[in-house]
N, C-alpha and C positions, 0 to 999 in steps of 0.2 A: 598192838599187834607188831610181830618184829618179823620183818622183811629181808631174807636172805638172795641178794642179787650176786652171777655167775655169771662169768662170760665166758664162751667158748671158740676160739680158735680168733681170737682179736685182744687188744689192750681198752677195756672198757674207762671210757673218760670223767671226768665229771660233770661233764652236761645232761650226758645219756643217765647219770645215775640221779643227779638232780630230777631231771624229767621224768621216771620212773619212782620216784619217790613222791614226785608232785600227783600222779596219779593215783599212788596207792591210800594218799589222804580222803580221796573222795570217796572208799570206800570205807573209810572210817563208820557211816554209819550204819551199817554191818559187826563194827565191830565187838558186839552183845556173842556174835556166832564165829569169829573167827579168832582160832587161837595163833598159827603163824601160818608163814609162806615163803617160799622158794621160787624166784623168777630168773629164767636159764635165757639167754639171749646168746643168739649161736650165729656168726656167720661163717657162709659157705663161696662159693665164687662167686655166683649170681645175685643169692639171694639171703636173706638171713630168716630165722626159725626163733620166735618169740614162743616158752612154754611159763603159764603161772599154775602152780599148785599152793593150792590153801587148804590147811586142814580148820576143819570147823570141826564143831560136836556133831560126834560120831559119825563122821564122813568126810573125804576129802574129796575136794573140786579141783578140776582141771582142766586149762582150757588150752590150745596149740594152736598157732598159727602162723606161716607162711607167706614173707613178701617181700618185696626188693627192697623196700625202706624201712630200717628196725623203726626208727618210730611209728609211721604209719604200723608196722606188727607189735607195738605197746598199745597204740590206742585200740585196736581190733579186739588185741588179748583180756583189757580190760575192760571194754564194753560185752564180750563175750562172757567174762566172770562174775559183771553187776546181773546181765541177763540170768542166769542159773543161781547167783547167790537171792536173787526176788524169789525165784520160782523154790529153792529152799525154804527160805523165810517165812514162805507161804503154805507150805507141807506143814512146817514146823510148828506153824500160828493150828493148822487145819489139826492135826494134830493134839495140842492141847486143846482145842475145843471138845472135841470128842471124848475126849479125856475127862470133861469137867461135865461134859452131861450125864457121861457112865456114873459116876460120882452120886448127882443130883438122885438118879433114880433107886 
């Protein structure tokens, strides 16, 4: 999976990209469904705006979130994307079952 990291309105460092990388490993095993993604890391005065977009087969996920600490908004974003990438997974699985009984009959 190749991982397109942006940063918007700041000089993104190599901690912050380290760290975002470090997490995107754990979604590795996903990665049967994900062909790439795009993570926008955006600060504002207050606050900063974490956005991850993943395209899998035939559909892109996208998750967005809001907080004063980017990383605390990597960890939310990515717990937000493992949540929906199961709840994929699981359409997906549901899916070919149904597929395989139409089949049988």
């Amino acid at each position: 999976m190749e991982l397109k990291i942006a940063a918007r309105n700041f000089h993104l460092n190599d901690a912050l990209e380290k760290y975002a990388k470090k997490k995107v490993e754990k979604l590795e095993r996903f990665s049967h469904h994900i062909i790439d993604g795009d993570l926008i890391l955006e600060k504002d005065k207050a606050r900063s705006i974490v956005e991850l977009n993943l395209s899998v087969k035939h559909s892109v996920i996208t998750s967005k979130v809001k907080n004063h600490d980017i990383y605390l908004g990597i960890n939310e974003v990515f717990k937000k994307i493992e949540r929906q990438l199961i709840k994929y997974e699981e359409k997906f699985m549901e899916r070919k079952r149904i597929a395989q009984k139409t089949k049988r009959k």
